[in-house]
C-alpha positions, 0 to 999 in steps of 0.5 A: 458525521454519520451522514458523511460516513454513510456518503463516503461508504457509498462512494466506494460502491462504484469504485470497487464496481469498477475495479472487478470490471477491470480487473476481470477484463486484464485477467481475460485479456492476459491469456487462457486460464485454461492452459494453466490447468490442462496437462501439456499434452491434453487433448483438444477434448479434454481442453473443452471439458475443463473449460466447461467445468468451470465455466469458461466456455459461457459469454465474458459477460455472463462469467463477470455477472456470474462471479459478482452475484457470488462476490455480493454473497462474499464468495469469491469462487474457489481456487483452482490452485489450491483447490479450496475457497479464495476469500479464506486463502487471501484472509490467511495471509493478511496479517503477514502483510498488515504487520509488514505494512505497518513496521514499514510505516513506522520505518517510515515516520521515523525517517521523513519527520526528523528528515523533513523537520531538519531539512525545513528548519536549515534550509539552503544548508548542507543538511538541507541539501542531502535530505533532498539529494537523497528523497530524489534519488530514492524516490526514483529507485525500485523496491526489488532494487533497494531490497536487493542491495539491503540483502547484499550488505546485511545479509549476505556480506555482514550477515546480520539478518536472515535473507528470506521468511518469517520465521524469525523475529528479525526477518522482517527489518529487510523487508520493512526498511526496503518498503519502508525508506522508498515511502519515507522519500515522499513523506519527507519530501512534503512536510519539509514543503509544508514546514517551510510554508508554515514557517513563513506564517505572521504566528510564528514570526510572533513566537519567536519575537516573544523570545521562544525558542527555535525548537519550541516554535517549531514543534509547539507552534508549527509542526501541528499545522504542518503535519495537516498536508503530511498526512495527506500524503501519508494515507496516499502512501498506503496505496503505494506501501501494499501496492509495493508490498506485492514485489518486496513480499516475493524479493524476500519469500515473505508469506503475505498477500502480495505474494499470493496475489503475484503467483495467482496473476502468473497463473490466471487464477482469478477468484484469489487475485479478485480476493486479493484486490478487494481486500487491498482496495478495502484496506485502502479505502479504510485507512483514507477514510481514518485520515479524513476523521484525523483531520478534525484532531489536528484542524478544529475548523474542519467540521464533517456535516450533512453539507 
């Protein structure tokens, strides 16, 4: 177990290696961060002078070598935004995002398992059809769209929930349930597969010959071998759940990473959006890694070894 640990922490080395290099070059590639900084009627002068202070004017090689020796120290430059350190501005604002991620993935458990059960269990069914119906459809709708129309229904037609903010316990339902439905789409989708396939299976033709009921197969025998391939999916949805987050998080004036990450990209700040991203590669990276080690609790012949 340790040896796989430490094999698995190692091979994030080079993926977040490879992430600043290609992050760093879309930032260049994107425009002069310059332009965002100098007054609009700077001088050509004035111009050089800024882009000297902070480095601009070296090499493209020489700045990334520069901002990795200061990321390996765990400083990511400071913020010519805010004027203050990034890493402690992204730092800030992650609690709003991780507590919008995870309402949003209880939002979505508590949608795809019924869903993806009932669906499975009468399959060719009506039900069947509109659990489908509705995965394909919602699957191909953007976060900004859904949470657009959640803010027309709840909140501005009935007036049930407040449009924007965190400043209320109830702000984060619309957000959480935009996020939340658009991965629970996918999640349904899979365990319904995976059920049906295990359904299938000589053991649970034996419990139902044994007299069982439907629902103790299914939730005794079957659901636990079923949830392996789901929760598969489930930590990939991560990526897509924080990824999202960035949009819904600015759709809804949510305080939180994503919105932070969004306005410094608008305005090449590099040092907060080279923060934002290794700690969303980070949190990623984290809860795969916690899906790996849920794999021996639901499967016993999964064993992580040296091997």
């Amino acid at each position: 177990m340790t040896t796989y640990l430490a094999s698995r922490l190692l091979q994030m080395v080079p993926s977040l290696f490879l992430l600043t290099v290609v992050l760093f070059a879309l930032m260049r590639l994107g425009g002069d961060p310059v332009m965002h900084l100098a007054h609009p009627e700077a001088s050509p002068e004035e111009i050089a002078e800024i882009r000297a202070a902070y480095g601009f004017d070296r090499p493209l090689p020489e700045q990334y070598l520069k901002q990795l020796r200061m990321m390996l120290r765990g400083d990511f430059g400071e913020s010519f935004r805010f004027r203050s350190p990034a890493l402690p501005l992204v730092i800030e604002k992650l609690p709003a995002t991780m507590e919008l991620a995870a309402v949003s993935m209880l939002v979505a458990l508590l949608i795809a398992i019924p869903a993806g059960l009932l669906s499975a269990i009468f399959q060719n069914s009506p039900l069947d059809l509109g659990v489908t119906t509705t995965s394909t459809l919602g699957r191909a709708m953007p976060n900004f769209w859904i949470g657009i129309m959640l803010i027309l229904l709840f909140a501005v037609h009935l007036g049930w929930l407040p449009v924007s903010g965190r400043l209320e316990a109830t702000s984060i339902i619309l957000p959480a349930l935009t996020l939340g439905t658009s991965v629970a789409t996918s999640l349904a989708r899979i365990l319904r597969s995976s059920m049906l396939e295990v359904i299938r299976q000589e053991y649970m033709t034996t419990a139902k010959a044994k007299g069982l009921h439907r629902w103790a197969v299914v939730l005794g025998h079957g659901l636990r071998n079923a949830l392996i391939p789901f929760i598969t999916v489930f930590g990939l949805q991560m990526a897509w759940l924080l990824g999202g987050s960035v949009i819904v998080e600015e759709v809804f004036a949510w305080p939180g990473m994503g919105r932070l990450l969004l306005n410094s990209v608008k305005v090449r700040d590099l040092s907060v959006v080279m923060a934002g991203v290794c700690v969303f590669a980070l949190v990623v990276m984290g809860t795969n890694l916690l899906v790996d080690f849920l794999y021996t609790a639901l499967d016993p012949r999964i064993r992580y070894s040296s091997s």
